[in-house]
N, C-alpha and C positions, 0 to 999 in steps of 0.2 A: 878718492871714493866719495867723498863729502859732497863735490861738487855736481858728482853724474848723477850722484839720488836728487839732489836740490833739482837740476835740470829737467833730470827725466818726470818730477812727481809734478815739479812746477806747469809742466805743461800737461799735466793730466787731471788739476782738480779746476774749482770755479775760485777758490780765490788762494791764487799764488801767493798772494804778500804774506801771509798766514801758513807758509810751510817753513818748517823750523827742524836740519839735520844736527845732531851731536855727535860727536865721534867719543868714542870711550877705547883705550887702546891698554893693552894688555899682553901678555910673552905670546907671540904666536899668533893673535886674535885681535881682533878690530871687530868691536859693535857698534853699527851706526844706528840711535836711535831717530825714527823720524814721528813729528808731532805735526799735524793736519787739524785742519778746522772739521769740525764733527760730522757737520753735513758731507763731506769729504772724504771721509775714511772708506765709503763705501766701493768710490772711485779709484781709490790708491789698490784696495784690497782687489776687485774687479767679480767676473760670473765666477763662482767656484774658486775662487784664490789667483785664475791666471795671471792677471798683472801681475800682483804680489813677488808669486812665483818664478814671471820671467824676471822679474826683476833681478830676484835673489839671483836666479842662475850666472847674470850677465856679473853681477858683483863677485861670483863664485869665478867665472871666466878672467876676469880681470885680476883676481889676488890668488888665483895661484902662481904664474911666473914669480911673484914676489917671494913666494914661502909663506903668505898667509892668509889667515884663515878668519871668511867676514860671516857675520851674522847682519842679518838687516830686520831690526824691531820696532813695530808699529806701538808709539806708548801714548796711551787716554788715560787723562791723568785731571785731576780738577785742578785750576792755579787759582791761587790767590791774587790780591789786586799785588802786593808787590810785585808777584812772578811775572803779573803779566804785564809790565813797565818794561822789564829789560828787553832782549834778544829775541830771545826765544824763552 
């Protein structure tokens, strides 16, 4: 799942190098958080939520055969100079 948010967001904002998927996994449930450069968020999000939205769906589509169940969360967050060294 990690890899289709990474793909699908990478190729929808202006600066890919700066998108950053977490997965958080839990009985039943997988949250993938995704972290976009600011200017960007508006792009992931789209007119009235649609991106966002198909997105969700298509992650909804793909984890149910599994038996589970995804959330996909957009997180704005301020980082500090160490956070923003590593990863993500």
């Amino acid at each position: 799942m990690k890899e289709f948010v990474e793909y699908v967001v990478k190729n929808l904002v202006d600066k890919p190098h700066e998108v950053c998927v977490n997965e958080v996994a839990a009985t039943n449930t997988l949250i993938v958080e995704l972290r976009v450069a600011k200017r960007d968020i508006g792009k992931v999000i789209g007119k009235r939520g649609k991106n966002i939205n198909a997105l969700r769906t298509l992650l909804t589509s793909a984890a149910n055969p599994l038996g589970v169940r995804v959330t996909l969360e957009i997180v704005e967050e301020k980082q500090t100079y160490s956070e923003s060294q590593g990863s993500c």
